[in-house]
TIVO-2410 file (N, C-alpha, C; in nm, 3 decimals):
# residues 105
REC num residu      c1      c2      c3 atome chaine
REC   1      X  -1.197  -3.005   0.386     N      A
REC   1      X  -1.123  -2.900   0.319    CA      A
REC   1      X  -1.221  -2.791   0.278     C      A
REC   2      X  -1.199  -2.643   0.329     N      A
REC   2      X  -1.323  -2.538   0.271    CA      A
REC   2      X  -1.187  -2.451   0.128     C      A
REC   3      X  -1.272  -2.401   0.109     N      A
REC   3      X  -1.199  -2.298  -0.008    CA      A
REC   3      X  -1.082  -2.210  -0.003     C      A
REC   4      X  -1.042  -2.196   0.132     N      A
REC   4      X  -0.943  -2.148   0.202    CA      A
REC   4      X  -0.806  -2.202   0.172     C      A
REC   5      X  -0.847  -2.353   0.186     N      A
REC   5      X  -0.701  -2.418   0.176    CA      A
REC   5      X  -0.626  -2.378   0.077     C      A
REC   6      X  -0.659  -2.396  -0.014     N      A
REC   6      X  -0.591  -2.350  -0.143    CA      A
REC   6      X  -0.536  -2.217  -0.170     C      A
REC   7      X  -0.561  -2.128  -0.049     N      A
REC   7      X  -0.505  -1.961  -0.101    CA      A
REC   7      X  -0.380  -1.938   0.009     C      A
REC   8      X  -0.268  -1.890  -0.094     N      A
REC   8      X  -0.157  -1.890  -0.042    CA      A
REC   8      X  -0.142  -1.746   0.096     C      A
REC   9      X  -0.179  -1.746   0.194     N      A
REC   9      X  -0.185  -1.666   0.252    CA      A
REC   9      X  -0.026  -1.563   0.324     C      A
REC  10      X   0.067  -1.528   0.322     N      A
REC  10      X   0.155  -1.487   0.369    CA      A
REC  10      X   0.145  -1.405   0.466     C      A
REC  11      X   0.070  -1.423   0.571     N      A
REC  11      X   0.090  -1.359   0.673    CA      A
REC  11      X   0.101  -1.384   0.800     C      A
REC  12      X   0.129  -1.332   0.966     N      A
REC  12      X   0.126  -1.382   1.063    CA      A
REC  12      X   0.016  -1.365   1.134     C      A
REC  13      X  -0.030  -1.389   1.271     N      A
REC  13      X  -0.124  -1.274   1.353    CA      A
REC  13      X  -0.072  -1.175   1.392     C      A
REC  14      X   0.047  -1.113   1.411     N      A
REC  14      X   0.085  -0.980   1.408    CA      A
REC  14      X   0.008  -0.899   1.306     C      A
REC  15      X   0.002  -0.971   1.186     N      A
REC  15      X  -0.003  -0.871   1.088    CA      A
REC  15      X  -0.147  -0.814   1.116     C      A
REC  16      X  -0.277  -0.952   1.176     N      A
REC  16      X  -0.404  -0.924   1.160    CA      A
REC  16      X  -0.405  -0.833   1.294     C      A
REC  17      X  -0.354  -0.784   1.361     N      A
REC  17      X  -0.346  -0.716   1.472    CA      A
REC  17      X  -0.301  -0.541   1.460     C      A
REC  18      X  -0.248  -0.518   1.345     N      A
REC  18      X  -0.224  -0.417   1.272    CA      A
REC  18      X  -0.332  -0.252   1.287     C      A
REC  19      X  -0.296  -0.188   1.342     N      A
REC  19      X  -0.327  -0.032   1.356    CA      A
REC  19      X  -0.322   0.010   1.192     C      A
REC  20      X  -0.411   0.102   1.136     N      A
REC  20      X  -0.369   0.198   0.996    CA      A
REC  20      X  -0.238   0.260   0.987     C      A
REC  21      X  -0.178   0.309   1.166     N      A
REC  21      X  -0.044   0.370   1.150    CA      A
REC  21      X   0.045   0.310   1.124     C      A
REC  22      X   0.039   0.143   1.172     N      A
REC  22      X   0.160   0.056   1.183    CA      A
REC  22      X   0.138  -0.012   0.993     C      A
REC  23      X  -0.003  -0.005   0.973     N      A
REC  23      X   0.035  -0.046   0.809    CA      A
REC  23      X   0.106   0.077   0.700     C      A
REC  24      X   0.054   0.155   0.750     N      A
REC  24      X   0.071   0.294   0.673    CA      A
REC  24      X   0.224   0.325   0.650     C      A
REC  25      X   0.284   0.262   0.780     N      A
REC  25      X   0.480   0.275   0.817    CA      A
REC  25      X   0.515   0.175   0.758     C      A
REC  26      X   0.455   0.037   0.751     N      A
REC  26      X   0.528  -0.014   0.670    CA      A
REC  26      X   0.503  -0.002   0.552     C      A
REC  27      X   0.396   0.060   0.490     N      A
REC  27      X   0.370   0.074   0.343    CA      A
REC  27      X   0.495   0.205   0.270     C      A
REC  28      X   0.522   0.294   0.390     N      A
REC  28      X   0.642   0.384   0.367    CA      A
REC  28      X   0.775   0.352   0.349     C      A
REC  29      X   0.773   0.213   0.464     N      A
REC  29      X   0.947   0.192   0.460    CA      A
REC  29      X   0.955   0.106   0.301     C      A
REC  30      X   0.873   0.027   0.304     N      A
REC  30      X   0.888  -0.068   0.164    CA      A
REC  30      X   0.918   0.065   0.051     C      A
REC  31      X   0.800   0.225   0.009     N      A
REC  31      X   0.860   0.256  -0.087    CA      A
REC  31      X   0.953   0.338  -0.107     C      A
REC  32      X   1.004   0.386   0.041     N      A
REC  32      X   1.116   0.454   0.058    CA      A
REC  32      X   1.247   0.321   0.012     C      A
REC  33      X   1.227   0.205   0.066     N      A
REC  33      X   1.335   0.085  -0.007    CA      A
REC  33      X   1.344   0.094  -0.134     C      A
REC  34      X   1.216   0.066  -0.200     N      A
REC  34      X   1.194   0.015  -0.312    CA      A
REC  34      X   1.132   0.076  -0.447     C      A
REC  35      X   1.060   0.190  -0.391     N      A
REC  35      X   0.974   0.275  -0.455    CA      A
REC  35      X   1.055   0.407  -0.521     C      A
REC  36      X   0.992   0.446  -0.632     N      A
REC  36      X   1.084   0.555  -0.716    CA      A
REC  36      X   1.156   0.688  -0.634     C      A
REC  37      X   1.234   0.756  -0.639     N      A
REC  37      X   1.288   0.838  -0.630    CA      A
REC  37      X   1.192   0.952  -0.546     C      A
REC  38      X   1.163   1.002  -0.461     N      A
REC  38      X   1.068   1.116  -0.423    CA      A
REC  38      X   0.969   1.070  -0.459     C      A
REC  39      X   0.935   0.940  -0.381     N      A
REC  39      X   0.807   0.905  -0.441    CA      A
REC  39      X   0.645   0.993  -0.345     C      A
REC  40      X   0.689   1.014  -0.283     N      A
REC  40      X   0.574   1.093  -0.198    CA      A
REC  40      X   0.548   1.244  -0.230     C      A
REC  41      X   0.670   1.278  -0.367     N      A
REC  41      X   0.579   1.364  -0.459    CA      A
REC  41      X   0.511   1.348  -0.553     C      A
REC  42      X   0.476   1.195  -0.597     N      A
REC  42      X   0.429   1.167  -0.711    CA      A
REC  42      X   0.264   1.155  -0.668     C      A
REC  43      X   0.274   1.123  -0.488     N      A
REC  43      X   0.073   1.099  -0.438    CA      A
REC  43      X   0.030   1.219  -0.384     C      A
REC  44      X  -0.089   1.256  -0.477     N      A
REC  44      X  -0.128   1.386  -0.411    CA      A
REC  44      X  -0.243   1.293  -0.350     C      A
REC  45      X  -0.222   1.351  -0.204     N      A
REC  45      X  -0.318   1.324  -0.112    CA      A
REC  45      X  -0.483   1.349  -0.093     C      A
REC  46      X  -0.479   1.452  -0.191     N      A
REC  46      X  -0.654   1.515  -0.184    CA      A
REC  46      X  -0.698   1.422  -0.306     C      A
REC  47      X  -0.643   1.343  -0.368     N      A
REC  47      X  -0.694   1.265  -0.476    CA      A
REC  47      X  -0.710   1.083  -0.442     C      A
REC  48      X  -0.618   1.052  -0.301     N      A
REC  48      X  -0.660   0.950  -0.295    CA      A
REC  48      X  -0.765   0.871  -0.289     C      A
REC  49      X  -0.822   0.778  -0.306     N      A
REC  49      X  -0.931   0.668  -0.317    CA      A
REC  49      X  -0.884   0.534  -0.343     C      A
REC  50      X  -0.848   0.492  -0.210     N      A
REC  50      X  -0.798   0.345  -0.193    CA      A
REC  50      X  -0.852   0.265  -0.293     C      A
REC  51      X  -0.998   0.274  -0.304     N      A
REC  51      X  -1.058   0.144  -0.378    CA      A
REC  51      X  -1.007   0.153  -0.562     C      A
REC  52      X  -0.978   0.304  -0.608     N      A
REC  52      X  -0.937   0.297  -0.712    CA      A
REC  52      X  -0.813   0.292  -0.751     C      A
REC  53      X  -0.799   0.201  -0.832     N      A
REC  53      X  -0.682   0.119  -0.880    CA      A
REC  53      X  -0.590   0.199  -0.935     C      A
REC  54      X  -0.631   0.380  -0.972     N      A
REC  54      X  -0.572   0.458  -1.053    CA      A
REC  54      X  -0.521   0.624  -0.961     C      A
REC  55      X  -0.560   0.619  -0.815     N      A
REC  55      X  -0.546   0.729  -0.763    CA      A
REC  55      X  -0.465   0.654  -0.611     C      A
REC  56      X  -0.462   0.522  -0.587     N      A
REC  56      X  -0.458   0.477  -0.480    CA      A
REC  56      X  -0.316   0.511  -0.469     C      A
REC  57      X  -0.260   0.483  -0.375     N      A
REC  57      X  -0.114   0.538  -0.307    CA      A
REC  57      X  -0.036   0.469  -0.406     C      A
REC  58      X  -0.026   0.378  -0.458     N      A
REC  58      X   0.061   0.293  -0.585    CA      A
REC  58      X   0.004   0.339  -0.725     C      A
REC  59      X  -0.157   0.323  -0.709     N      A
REC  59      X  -0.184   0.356  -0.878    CA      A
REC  59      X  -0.115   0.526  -0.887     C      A
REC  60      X  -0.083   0.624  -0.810     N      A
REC  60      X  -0.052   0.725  -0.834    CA      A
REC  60      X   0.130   0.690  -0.793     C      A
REC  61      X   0.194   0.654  -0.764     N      A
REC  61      X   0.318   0.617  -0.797    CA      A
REC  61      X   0.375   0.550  -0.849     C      A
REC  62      X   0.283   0.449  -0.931     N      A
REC  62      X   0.329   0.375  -1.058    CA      A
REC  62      X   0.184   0.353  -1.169     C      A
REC  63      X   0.206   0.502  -1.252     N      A
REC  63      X   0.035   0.497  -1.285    CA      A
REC  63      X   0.040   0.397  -1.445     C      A
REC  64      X   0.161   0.404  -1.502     N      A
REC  64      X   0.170   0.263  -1.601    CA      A
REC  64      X   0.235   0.133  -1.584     C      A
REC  65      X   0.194   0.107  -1.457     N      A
REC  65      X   0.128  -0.036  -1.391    CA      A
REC  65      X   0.009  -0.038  -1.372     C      A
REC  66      X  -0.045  -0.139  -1.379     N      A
REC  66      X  -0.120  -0.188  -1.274    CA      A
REC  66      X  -0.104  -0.240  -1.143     C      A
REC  67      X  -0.210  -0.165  -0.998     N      A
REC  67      X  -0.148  -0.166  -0.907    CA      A
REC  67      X  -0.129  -0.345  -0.817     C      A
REC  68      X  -0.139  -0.396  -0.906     N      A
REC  68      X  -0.139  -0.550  -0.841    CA      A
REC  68      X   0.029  -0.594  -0.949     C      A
REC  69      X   0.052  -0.573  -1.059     N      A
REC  69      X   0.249  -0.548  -1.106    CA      A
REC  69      X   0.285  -0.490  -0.994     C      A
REC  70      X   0.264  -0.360  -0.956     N      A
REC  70      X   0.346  -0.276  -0.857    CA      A
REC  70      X   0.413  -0.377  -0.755     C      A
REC  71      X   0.238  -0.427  -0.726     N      A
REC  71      X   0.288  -0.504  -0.576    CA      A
REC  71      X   0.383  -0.587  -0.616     C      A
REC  72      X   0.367  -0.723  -0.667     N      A
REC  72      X   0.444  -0.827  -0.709    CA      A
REC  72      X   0.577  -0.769  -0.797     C      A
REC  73      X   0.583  -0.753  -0.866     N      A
REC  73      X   0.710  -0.697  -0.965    CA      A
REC  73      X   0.785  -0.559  -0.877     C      A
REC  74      X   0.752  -0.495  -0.850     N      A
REC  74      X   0.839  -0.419  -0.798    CA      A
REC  74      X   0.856  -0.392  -0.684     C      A
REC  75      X   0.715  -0.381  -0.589     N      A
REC  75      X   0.795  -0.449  -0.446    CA      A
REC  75      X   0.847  -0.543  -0.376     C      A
REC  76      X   0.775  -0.642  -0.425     N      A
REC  76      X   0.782  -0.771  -0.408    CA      A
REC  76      X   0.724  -0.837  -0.317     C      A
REC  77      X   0.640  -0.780  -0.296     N      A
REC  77      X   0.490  -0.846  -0.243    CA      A
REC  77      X   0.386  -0.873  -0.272     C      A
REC  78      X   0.291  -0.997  -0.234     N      A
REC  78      X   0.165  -1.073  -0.280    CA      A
REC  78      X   0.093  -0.919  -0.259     C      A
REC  79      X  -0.023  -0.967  -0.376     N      A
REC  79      X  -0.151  -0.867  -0.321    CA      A
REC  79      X  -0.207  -0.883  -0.202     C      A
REC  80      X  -0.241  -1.001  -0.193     N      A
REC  80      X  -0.271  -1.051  -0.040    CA      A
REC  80      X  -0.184  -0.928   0.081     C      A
REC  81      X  -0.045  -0.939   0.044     N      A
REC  81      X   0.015  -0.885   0.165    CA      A
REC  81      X  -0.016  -0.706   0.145     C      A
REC  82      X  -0.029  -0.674   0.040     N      A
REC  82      X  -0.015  -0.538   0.005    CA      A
REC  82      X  -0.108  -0.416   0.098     C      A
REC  83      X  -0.252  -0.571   0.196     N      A
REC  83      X  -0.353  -0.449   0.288    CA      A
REC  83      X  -0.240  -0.457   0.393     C      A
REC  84      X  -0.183  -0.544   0.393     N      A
REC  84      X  -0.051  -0.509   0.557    CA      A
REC  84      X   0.068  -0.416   0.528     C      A
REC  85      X   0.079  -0.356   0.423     N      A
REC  85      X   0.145  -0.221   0.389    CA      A
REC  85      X   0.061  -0.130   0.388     C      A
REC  86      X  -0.068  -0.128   0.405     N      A
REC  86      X  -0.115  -0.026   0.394    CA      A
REC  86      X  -0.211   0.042   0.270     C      A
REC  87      X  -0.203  -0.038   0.182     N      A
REC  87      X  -0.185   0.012   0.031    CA      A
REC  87      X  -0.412  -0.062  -0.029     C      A
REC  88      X  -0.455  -0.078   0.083     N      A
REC  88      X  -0.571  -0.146   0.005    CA      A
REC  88      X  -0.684  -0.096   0.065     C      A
REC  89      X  -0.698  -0.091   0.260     N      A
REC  89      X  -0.804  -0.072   0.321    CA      A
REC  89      X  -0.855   0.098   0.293     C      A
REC  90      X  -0.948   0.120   0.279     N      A
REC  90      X  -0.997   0.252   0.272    CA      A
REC  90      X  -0.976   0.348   0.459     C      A
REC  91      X  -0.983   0.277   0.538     N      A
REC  91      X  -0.941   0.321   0.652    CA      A
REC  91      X  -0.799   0.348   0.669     C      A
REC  92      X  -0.718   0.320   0.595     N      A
REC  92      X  -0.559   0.361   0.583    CA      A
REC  92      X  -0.527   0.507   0.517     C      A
REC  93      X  -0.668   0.524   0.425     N      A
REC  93      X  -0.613   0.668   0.366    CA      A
REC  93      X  -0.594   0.797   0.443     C      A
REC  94      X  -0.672   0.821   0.622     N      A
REC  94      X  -0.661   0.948   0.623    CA      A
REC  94      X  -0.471   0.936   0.734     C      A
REC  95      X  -0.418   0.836   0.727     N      A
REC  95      X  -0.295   0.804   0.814    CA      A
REC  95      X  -0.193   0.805   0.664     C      A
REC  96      X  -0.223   0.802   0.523     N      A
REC  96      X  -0.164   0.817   0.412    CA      A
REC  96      X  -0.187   0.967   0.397     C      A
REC  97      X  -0.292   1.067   0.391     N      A
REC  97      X  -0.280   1.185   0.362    CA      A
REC  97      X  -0.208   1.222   0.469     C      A
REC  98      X  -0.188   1.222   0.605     N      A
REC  98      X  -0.121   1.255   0.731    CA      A
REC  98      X  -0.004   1.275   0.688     C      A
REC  99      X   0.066   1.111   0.690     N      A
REC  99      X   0.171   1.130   0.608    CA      A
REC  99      X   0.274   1.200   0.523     C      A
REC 100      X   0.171   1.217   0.395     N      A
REC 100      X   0.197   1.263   0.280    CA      A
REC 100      X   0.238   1.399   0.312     C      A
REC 101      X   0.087   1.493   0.376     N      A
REC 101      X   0.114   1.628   0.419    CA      A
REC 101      X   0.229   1.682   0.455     C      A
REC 102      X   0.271   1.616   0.526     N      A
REC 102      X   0.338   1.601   0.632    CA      A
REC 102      X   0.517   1.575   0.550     C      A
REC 103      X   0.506   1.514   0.475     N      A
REC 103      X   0.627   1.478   0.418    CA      A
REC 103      X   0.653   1.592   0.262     C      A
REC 104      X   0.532   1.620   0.218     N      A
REC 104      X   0.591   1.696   0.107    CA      A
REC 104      X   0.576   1.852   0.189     C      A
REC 105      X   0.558   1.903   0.342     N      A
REC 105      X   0.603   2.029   0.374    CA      A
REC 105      X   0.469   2.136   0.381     C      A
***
């Protein structure tokens, strides 16, 4: 048994097979489901920084959470799952500003 066993993993090999665009779309459809009202006016894109917990695509659309509540409580996904939305790798941000640009016009 290594240290592994014990961590609840939720994912498939699809998921580890994952492009930034294909996480980035599903990190959209989840907060277009689930996520506040016009939420892609709440992330300004020239401020993102994945690694911080307070500018990242969630810490700036739910900034009184914390972005690990967001995941679990309101989307309803593990942190674990939250780099297969898109929402963790630093290589996802310039397919999140794309996005964003792109969506607020």
């Amino acid at each position: 048994m290594n240290a592994d066993d014990n961590f609840d993993r939720d994912y498939d090999d699809t998921d580890l097979a994952l492009t930034p665009a294909q996480r980035v779309a599903r990190g959209v459809a989840l907060l277009n489901e689930k996520g506040p009202p016009n939420w892609f006016l709440l992330v300004d894109p020239t401020k993102i920084v994945m690694a911080d917990a307070s500018t990242c695509v969630l810490g700036q659309c739910y900034p009184h959470l914390e972005w690990e509540r967001a995941c679990t409580e309101v989307l309803g996904i593990t942190i674990w799952k939250s780099a297969y939305h898109g929402f963790v790798l630093e290589e996802d941000r310039d397919e999140w500003v794309k996005f964003l640009t792109e969506a607020r016009g």
